[in-house]
C-alpha positions as CSV (number, residue, x, y, z in Angstrom):
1,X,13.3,-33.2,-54.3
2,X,10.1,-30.8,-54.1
3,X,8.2,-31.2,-51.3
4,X,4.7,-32.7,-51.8
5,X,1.5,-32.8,-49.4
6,X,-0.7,-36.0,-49.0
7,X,-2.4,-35.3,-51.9
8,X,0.5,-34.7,-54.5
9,X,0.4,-31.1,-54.5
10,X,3.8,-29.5,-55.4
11,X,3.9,-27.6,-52.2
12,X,7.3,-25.6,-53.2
13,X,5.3,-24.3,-56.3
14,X,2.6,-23.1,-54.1
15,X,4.7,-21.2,-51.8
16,X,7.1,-20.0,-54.7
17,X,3.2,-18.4,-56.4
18,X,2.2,-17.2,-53.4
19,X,5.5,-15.3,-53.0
20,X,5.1,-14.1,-56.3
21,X,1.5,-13.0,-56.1
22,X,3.1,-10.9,-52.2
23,X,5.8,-9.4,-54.3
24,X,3.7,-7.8,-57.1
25,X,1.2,-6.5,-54.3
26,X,3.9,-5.4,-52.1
27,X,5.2,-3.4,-55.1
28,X,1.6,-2.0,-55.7
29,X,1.5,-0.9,-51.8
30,X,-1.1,-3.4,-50.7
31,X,0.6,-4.9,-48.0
32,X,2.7,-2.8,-45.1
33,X,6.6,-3.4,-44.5
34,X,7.9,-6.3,-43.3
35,X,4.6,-8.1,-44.4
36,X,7.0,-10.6,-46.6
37,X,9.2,-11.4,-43.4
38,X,5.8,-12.3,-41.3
39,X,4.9,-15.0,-44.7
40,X,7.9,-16.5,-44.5
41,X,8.0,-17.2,-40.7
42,X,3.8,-18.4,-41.4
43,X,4.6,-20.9,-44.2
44,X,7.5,-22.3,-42.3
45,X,5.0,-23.3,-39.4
46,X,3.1,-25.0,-42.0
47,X,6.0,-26.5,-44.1
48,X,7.0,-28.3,-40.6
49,X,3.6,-30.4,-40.8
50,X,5.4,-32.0,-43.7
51,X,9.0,-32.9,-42.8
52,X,11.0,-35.6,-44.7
53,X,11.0,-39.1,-43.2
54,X,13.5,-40.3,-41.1
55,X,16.0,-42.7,-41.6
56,X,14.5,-45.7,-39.3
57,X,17.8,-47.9,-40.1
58,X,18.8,-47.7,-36.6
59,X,15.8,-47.8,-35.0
60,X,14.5,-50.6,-36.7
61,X,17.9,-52.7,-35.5
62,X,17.0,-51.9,-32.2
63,X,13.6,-52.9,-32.2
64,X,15.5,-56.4,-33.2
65,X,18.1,-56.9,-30.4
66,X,14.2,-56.4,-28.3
67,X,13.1,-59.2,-30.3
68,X,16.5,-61.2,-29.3
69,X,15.9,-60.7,-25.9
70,X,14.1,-63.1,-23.2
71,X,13.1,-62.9,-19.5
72,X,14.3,-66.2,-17.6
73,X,14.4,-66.7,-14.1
74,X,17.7,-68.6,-14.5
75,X,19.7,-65.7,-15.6
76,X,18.8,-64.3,-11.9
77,X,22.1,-64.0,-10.3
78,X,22.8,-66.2,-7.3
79,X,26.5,-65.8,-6.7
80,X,28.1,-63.4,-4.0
81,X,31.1,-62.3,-2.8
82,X,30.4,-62.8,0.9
83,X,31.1,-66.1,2.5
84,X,27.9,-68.9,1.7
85,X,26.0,-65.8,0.4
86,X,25.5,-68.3,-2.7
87,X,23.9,-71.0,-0.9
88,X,22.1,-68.2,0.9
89,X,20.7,-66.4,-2.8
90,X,19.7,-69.8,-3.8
91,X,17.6,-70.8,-0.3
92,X,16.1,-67.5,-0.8
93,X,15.0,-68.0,-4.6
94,X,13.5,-71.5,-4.0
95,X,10.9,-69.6,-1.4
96,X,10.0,-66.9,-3.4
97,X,10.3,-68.7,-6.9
98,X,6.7,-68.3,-7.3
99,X,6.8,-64.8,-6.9
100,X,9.7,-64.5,-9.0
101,X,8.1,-66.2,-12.5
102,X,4.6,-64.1,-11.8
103,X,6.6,-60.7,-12.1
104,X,9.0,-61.7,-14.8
105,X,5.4,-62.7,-16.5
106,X,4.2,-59.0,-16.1
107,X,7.2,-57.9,-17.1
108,X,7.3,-59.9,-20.3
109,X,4.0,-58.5,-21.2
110,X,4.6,-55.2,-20.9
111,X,7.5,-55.8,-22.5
112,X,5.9,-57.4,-25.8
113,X,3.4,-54.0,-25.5
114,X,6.4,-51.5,-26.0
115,X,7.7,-53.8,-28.9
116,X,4.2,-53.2,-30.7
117,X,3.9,-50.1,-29.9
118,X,7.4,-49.1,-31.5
119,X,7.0,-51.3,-34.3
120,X,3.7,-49.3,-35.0
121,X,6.0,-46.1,-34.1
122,X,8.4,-47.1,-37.4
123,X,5.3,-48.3,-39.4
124,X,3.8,-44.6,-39.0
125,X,7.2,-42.9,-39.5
126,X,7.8,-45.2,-43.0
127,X,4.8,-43.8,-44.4
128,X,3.7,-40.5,-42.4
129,X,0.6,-39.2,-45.2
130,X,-0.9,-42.4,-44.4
131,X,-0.9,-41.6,-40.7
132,X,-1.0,-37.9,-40.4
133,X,-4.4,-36.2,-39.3
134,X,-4.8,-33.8,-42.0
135,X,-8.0,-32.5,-40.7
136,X,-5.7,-31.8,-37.5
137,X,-2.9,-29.9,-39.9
138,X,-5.6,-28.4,-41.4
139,X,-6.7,-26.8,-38.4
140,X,-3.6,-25.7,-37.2
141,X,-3.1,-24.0,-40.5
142,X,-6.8,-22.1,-40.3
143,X,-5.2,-21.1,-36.8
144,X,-2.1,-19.4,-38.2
145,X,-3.8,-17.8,-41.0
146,X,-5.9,-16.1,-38.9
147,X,-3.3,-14.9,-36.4
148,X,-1.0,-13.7,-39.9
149,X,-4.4,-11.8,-40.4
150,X,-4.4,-10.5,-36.9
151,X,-1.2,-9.4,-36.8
152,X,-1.2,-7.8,-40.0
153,X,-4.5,-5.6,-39.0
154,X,-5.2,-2.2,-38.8
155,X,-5.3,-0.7,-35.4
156,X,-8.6,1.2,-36.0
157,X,-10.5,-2.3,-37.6
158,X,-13.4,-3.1,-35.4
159,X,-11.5,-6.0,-34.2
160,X,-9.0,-4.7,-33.0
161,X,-10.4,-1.9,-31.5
162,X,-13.1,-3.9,-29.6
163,X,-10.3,-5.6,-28.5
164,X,-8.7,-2.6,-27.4
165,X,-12.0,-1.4,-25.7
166,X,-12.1,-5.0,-23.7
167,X,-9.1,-4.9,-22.3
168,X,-9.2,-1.0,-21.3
169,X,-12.3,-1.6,-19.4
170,X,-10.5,-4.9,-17.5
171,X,-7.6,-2.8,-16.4
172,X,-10.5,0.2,-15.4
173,X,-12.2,-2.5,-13.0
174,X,-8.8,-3.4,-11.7
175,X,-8.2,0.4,-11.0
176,X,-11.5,1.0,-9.6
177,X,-11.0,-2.3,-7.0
178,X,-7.5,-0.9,-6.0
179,X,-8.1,2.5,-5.6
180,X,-9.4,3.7,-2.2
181,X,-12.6,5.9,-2.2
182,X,-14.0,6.0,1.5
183,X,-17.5,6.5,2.2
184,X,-16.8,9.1,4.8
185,X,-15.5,12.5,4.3
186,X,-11.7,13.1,4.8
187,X,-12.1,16.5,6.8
188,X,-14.0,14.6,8.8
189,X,-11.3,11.7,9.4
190,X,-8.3,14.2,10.2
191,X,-10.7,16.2,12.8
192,X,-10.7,12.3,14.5
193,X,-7.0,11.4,14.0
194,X,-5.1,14.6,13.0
195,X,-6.2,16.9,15.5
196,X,-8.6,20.2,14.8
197,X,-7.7,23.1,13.0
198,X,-6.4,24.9,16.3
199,X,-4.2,21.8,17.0
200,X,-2.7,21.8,13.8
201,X,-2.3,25.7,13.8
202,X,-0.1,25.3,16.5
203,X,1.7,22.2,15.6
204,X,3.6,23.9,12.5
205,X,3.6,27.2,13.6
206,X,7.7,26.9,13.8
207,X,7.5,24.9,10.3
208,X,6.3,27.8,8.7
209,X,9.0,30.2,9.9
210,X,11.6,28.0,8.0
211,X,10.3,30.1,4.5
212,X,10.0,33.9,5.9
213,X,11.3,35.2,2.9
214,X,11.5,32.4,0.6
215,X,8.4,32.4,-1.5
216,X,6.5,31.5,-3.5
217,X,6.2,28.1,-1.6
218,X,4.0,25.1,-3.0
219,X,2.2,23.4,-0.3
220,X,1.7,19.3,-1.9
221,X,-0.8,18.1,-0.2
222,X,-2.5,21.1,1.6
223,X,-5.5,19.5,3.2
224,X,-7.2,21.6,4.7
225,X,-5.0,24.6,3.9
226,X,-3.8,25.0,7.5
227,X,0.0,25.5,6.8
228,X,-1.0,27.7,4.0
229,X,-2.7,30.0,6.4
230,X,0.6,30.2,8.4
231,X,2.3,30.9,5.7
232,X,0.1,33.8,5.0
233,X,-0.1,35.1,7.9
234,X,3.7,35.3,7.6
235,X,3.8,37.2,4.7
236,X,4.8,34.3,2.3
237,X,3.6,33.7,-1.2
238,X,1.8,30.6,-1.1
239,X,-0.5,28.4,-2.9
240,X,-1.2,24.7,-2.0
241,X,-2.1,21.1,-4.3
242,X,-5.2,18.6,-2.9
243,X,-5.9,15.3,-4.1
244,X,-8.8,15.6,-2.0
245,X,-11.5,17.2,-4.3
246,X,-13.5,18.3,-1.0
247,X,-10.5,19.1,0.9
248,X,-9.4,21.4,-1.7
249,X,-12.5,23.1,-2.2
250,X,-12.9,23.9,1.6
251,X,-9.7,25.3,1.1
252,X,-10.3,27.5,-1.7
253,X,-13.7,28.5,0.1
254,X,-11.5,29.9,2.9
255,X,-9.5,32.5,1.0
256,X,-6.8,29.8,-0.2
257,X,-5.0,29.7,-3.3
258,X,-6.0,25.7,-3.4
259,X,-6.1,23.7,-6.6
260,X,-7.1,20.3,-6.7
261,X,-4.9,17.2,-8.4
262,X,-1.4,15.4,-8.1
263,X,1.2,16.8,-6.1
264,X,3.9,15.4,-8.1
265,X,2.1,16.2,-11.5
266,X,1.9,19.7,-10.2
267,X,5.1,20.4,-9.4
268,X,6.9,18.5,-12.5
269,X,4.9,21.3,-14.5
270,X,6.1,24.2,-12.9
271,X,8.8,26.1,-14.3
272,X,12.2,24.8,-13.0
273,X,13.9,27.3,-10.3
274,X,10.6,29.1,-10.1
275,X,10.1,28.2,-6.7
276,X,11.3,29.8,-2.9
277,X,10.2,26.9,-0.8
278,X,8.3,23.3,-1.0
279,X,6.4,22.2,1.5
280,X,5.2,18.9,1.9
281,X,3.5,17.7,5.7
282,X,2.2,14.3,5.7
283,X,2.9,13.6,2.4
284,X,5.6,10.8,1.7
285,X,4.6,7.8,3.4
286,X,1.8,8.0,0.5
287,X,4.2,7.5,-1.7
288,X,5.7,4.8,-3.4
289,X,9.8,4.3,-3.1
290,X,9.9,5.1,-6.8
291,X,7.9,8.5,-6.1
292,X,9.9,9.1,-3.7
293,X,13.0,9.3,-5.7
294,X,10.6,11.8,-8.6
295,X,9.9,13.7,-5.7
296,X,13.5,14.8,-4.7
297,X,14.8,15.1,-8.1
298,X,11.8,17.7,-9.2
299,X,12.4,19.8,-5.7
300,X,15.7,19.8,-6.9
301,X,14.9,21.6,-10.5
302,X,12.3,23.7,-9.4
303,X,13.3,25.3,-6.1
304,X,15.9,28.2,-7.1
305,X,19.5,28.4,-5.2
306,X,19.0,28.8,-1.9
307,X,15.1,27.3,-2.1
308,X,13.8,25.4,1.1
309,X,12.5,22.0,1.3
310,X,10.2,20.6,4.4
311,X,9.1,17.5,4.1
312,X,7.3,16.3,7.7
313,X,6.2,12.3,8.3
314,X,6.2,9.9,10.4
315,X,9.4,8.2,12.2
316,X,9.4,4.5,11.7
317,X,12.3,4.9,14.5
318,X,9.5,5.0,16.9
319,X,7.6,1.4,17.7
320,X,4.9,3.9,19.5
321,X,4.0,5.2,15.9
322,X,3.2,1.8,14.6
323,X,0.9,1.0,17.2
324,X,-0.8,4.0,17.4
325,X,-1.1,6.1,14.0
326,X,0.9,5.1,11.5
327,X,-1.9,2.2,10.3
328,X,-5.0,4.5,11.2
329,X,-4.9,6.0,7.8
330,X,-5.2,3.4,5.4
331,X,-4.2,5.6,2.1
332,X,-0.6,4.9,4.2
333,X,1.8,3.1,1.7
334,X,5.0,2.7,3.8
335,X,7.3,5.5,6.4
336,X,10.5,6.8,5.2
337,X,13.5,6.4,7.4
338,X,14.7,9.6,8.1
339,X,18.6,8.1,7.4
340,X,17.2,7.1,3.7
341,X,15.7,10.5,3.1
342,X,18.4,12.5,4.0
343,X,20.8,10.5,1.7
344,X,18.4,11.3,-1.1
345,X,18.5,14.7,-0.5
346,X,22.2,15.0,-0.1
347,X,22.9,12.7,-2.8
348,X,20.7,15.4,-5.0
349,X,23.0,18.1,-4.0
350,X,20.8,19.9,-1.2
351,X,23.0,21.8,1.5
352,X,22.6,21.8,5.5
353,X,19.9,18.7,5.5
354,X,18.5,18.6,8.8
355,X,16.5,16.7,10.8
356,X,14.4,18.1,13.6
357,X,12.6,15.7,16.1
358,X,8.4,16.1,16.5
359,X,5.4,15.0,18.5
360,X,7.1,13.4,21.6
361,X,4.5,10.7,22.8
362,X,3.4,12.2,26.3
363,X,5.3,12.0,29.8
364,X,3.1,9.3,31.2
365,X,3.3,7.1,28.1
366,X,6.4,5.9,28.8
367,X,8.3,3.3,31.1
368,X,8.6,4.7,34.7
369,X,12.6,4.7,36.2
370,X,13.3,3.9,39.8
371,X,14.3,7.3,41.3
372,X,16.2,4.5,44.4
373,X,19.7,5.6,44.6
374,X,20.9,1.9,44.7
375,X,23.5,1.0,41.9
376,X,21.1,-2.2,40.3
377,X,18.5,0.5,40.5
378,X,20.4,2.5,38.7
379,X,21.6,-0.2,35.9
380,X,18.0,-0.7,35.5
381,X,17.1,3.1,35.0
382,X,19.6,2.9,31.9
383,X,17.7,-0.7,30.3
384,X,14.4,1.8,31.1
385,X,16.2,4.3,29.1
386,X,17.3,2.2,26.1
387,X,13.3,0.8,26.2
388,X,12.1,4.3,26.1
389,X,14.2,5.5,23.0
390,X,13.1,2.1,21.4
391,X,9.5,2.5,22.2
392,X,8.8,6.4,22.6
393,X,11.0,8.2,20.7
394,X,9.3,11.3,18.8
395,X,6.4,10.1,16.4
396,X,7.0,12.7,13.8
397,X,10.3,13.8,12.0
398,X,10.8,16.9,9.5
399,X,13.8,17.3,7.2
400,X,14.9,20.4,6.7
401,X,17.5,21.2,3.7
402,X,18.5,24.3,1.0
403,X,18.8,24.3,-2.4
């Protein structure tokens, strides 16, 4: 039997016309692939507004057996299985008889306004175009036509592409909240917290011996350019990468080959083996775990065999560094544990991965031992110990490892 709306339209000789009128246009080239496929899915949603009705046999029985069935008070129970617990039911019913009849009356009435409400239920289902909102379908159908429309839309129609513009400058304003952009000048924040340029001069002095004779090395993250300048004072081939637009540019203004822009971007573009040595000092505990993992695969392809690889940070190992510098910089994402770097260079196939120990916290930081020659003195001294390797041990680490 051909399905019919509420107003006796033949609704399979619509769809079958429609289909007809697709099929010559789809053969002229007015409508893209798999246009057909996105109909059929459309007029099903719309053929289910008009579904066969149901066979209320059943239903109809059971809203009978309701009918059939009566609240008393007498059919309450009042035997039991424990000794005069039926004389004791009984005692109890004639007190709260009262209470008894008023809720079987609320019950029966709510009963009686489920059996209308069903016997409207089958009434609707026996003779669904007299019930259905059709100005409801009809909505629902205006929806769906415009979403087939939608989907079926050029990306470069205005609608679209205001769409497109919308949601590119949302995810811009999300960008521009998350990203960090301090009011005060970086140079200015690592002369507070890092040290000067004398201090840091002399801090990687021996860091920069590690590639005497292994340029060209790319310094990531340069800064200020102060390993660079070891480097060239050593006779290496050097250049450096800044995030920090001004950082970079008071780099370049002191002689430095100094570019400014990502680190990682950088170095994935470089030619792969083109490289003697990679430097990288206070650099990964800006990074996410994931660039982390880019960052030891691209050493990897761009350092030639027998390339050199320092990476310096911070040594989570050490509770002194998390209360006094690891959270001073807030660009910090999270340290690196010096056990899960080395893995990842190892499990990249880099030889002789070291680790060498930095930046002791001072003498006078840590916990005092009893110089008494008294054995629970000395007991103690080794608990003073254990605190101090806890609590002080070197803030810094650098792994050192060959290509």
């Amino acid at each position: 039997m051909e399905a019919e709306d509420g107003n006796g339209a033949n609704i399979d000789a619509l769809v079958a016309e429609l289909r007809s009128r697709v099929e010559e246009r789809r053969r002229a080239g007015a409508y893209p692939p798999g246009l057909e496929e996105d109909l059929d899915a459309h007029f099903g949603r719309i053929l289910v507004h008009r579904v066969a009705a149901p066979d209320l046999a059943e239903l109809k029985a059971k809203l009978g057996e309701l009918d059939n069935r009566h609240f008393d008070p007498k059919a309450i129970q009042t035997a039991s299985g424990l000794p005069g617990g039926g004389r004791v039911h009984r005692a109890v019913g004639k007190v709260v008889g009262r209470q008894t009849v008023g809720i079987l009356d609320q019950v029966r009435d709510f009963a009686d306004n489920v059996r209308d409400v069903l016997k409207r239920m089958v009434v609707t289902l026996e003779d669904p175009r007299g019930h259905v909102h059709h100005d409801l379908v009809g909505q629902f159908d205006a929806i769906f036509e415009r979403l087939a429309i939608y989907e079926q839309a050029s990306v470069d129609s205005p609608g679209a592409v205001a769409d497109l513009r919308l949601r590119m400058e949302q995810l811009e304003e999300l960008e521009r909240r998350r990203r960090f952009r301090p009011w005060f000048r970086n140079d200015r924040f690592e002369e507070e917290f890092r040290g000067s340029k004398e201090d840091l001069l002399d801090r990687y002095r021996d860091l920069a011996q590690h590639f005497v004779g292994s340029g060209p090395v790319l310094d990531i993250g340069c800064g200020r350019g102060e390993f660079l300048e070891l480097l060239r004072d050593s006779g290496v081939e050097a250049s450096g990468v800044e995030l920090d637009p001004e950082l970079a540019k008071a780099a370049s203004e002191a002689g430095l080959d100094v570019s400014h822009g990502d680190g990682l971007s950088v170095l994935a573009g470089a030619p792969d083996e083109s490289l003697g040595g990679i430097s990288l000092i206070q650099v990964v505990e800006h990074l996410t775990p994931q660039q982390v993992l880019e960052l030891v695969l691209l050493t990897k392809d761009k350092l030639r065999p027998g390339g050199k690889v320092v990476v310096e940070t911070v040594n989570p190992q050490s509770l002194y560094v998390f209360a006094h510098s690891f959270y001073l910089d807030p660009t910090h994402a999270q340290p690196v544990h010096p056990n899960y770097l080395t893995f990842l260079f190892r499990e990249a196939g880099f030889d002789g991965v070291a680790i060498d120990w930095r930046s002791p916290p001072s003498a006078d930081e840590s916990l005092a031992e009893s110089d008494s020659s008294d054995p629970a003195d000395a007991a103690s001294n080794e608990n003073w110990r254990r605190l101090n390797r806890l609590l002080f041990a070197p803030q810094d680490y650098a792994l050192l490892a060959i290509r």
